[in-house]
C-alpha positions as CSV (number, residue, x, y, z in Angstrom):
1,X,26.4,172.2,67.2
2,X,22.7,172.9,66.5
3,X,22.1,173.1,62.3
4,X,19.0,175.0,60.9
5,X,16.4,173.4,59.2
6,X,17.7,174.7,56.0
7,X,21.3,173.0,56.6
8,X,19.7,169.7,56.7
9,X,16.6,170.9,54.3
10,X,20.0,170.4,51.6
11,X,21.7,167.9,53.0
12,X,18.6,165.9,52.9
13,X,17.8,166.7,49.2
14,X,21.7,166.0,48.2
15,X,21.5,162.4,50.2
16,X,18.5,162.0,48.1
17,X,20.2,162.5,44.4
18,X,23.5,160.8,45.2
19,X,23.6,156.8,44.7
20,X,25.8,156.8,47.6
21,X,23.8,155.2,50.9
22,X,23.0,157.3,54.2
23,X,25.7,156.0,56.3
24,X,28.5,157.2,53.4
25,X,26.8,160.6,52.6
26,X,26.9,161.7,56.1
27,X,30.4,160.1,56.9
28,X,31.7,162.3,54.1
29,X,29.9,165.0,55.2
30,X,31.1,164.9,58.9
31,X,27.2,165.0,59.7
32,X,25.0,161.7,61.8
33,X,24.0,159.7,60.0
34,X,20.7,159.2,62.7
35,X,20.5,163.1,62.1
36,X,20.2,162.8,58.5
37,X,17.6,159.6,58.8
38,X,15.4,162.2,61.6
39,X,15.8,165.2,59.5
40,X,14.6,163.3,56.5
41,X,11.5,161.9,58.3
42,X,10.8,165.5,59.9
43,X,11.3,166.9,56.2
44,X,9.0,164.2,54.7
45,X,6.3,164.8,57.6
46,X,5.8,168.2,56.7
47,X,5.0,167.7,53.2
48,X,2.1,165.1,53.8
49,X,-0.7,167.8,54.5
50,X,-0.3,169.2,51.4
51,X,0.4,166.0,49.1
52,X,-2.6,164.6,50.6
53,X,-4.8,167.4,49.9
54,X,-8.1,166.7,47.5
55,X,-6.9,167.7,44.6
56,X,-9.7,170.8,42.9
57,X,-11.7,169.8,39.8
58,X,-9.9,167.4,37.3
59,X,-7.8,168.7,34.9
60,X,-4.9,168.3,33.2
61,X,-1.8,170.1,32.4
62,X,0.3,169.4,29.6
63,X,4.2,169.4,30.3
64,X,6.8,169.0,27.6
65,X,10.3,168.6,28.5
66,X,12.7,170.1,26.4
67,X,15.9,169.2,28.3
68,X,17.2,167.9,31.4
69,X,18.1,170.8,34.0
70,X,20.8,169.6,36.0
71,X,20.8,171.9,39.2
72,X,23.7,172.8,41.8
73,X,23.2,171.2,45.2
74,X,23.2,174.5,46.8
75,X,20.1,176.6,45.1
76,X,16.9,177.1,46.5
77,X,13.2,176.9,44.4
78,X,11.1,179.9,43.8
79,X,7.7,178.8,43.2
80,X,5.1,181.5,41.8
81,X,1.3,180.3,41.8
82,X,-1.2,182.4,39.4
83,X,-2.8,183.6,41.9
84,X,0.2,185.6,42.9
85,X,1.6,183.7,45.7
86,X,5.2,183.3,46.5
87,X,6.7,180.3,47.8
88,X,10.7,180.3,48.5
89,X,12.1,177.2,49.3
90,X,15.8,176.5,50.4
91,X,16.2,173.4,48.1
92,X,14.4,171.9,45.0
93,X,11.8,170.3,46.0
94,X,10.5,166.1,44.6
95,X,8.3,166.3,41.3
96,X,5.6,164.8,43.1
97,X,5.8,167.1,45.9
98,X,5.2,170.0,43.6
99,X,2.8,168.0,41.6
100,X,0.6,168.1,44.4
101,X,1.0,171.4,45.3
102,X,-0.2,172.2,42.0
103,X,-3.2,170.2,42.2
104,X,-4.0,171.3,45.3
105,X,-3.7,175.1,44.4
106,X,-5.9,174.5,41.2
107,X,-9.0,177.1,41.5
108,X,-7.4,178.8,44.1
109,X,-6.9,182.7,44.2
């Protein structure tokens, strides 16, 4: 059976928070484990054009923590730049990832 992109989107991104190792997520999960390992490159590959992007200008935001958010496996990321743009992703994405997207985005719009 063929999976979306979005099934292993979150299978991915649960692999990636669990301590457990590749092989013993995806046996629990009745998934490949060489599925998982290609789905995670694939995943990772499409991120690199925009976390290598030159970041605009050189500034600095300032981000204070007030608690840890835990968040369920299941829930997607909506992602609202300034300029008005709308991004809707199926999972939460890495802190650098959006990191990047943010500097990337700065000055834009």
């Amino acid at each position: 059976m063929k999976h979306p992109p979005a099934f292993w989107a979150e299978h991915v991104a649960a692999a990636n928070r669990t301590d457990m190792s590749a092989a013993a997520y995806a046996r629990l999960h009745g998934i490949a484990v060489k599925s998982l390992y290609y789905w995670k490159r694939k995943l990772r590959a499409e991120v690199v054009p925009i976390a290598t992007a030159k970041p605009v200008g050189d500034k600095f935001v300032a981000v204070r923590m007030v608690e840890p958010v835990v968040v369920p496996p299941s829930s997607g990321c909506t992602l609202i730049m300034t300029s008005g743009l709308r991004l809707e992703i199926p999972v939460l994405p890495a802190p650098e990832w959006l990191a990047a997207v943010g500097r990337a985005t700065q000055g834009v719009g």
